[in-house]
C-alpha positions in Angstrom: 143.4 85.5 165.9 144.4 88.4 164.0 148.2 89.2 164.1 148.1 91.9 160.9 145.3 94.0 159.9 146.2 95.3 156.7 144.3 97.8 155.0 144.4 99.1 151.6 142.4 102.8 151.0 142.4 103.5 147.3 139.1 104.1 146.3 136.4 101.8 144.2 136.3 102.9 140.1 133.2 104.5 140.0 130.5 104.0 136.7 133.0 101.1 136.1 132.3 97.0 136.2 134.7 95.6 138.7 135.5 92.0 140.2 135.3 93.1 143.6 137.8 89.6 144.7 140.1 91.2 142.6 140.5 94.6 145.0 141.3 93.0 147.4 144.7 90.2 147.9 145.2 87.6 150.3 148.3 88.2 152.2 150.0 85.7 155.1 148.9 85.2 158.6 146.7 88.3 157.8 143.6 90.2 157.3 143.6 92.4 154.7 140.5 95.2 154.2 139.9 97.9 151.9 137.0 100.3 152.3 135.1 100.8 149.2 132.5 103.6 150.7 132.5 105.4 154.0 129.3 107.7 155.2 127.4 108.8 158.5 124.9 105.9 157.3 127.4 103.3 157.0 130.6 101.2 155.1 131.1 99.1 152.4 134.7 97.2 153.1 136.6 94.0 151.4 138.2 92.1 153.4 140.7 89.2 152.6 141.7 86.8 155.7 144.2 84.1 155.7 143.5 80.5 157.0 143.5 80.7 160.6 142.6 84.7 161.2 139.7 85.8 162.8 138.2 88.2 164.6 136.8 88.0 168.2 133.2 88.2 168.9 132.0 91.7 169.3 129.1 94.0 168.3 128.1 96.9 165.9 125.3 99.2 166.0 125.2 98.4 162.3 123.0 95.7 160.5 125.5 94.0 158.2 125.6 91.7 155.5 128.4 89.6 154.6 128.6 88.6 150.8 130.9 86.2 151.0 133.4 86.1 147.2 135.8 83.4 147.2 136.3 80.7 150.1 134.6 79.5 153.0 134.4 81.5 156.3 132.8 80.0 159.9 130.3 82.9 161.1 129.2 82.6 165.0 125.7 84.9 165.5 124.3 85.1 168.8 125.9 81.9 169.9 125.1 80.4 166.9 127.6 78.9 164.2 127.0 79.4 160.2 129.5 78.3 157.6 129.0 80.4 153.9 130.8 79.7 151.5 131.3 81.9 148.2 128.4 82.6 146.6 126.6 82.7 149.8 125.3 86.2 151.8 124.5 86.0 155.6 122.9 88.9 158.1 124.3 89.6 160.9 121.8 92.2 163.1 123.0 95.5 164.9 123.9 94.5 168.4 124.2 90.4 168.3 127.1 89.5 169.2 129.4 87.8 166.4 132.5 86.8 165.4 134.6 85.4 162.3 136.8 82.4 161.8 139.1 82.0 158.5 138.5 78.0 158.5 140.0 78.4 154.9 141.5 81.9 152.9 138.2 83.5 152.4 136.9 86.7 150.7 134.0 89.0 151.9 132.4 92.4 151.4 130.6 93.8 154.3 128.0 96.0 154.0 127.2 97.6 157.3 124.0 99.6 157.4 123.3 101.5 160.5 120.0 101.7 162.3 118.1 104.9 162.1 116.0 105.7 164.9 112.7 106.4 164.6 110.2 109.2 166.5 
């Protein structure tokens, strides 16, 4: 469980190469996020969790995808359990019930599109 959220606003370089683990620091017993990009159409957000935080299981009316940078993380989707590890993406779909457990200090980006409706 969460005891700190931390979160860090200073915006991404723009037309510059960056190491997005690098914007983003672990810090203890806590999860640390800092939003790259915020629109009507979605966010792009680093987060940094310590061993042992996580984050209940809820849902978004967003599609998102979870680029996981450094570490391993335990993903439950719709009752199901994934680990990813870095190097690895996962998809987690608008309105399936997930949830995130720092088995080990783990970096991600999320990238949370949300669903236009159509007709």
């Amino acid at each position: 469980m969460a005891k700190k959220q931390n979160k860090q606003s200073d915006k991404m370089p723009a037309a510059e190469p960056v190491s997005l683990g690098d914007l983003v620091s672990y810090q203890e017993e806590s999860v640390v996020s800092r939003t790259l990009a915020k629109r009507n159409g979605g966010t792009v957000t680093l987060f940094a969790f310590d061993e042992g935080q996580a984050l209940s299981e809820h849902t978004v009316p967003f599609d998102a995808l979870v680029q996981v940078l450094d570490g391993e993380v335990e993903l439950t989707i719709g009752g199901k359990t994934v680990v990813a590890k870095s190097g690895d993406a996962v998809l987690m779909p608008a309105d399936v019930p997930h949830a995130v457990n720092a088995t080990n200090r783990f970096k991600m980006l999320l990238v949370m599109v949300r669903q236009v409706e159509s007709g």
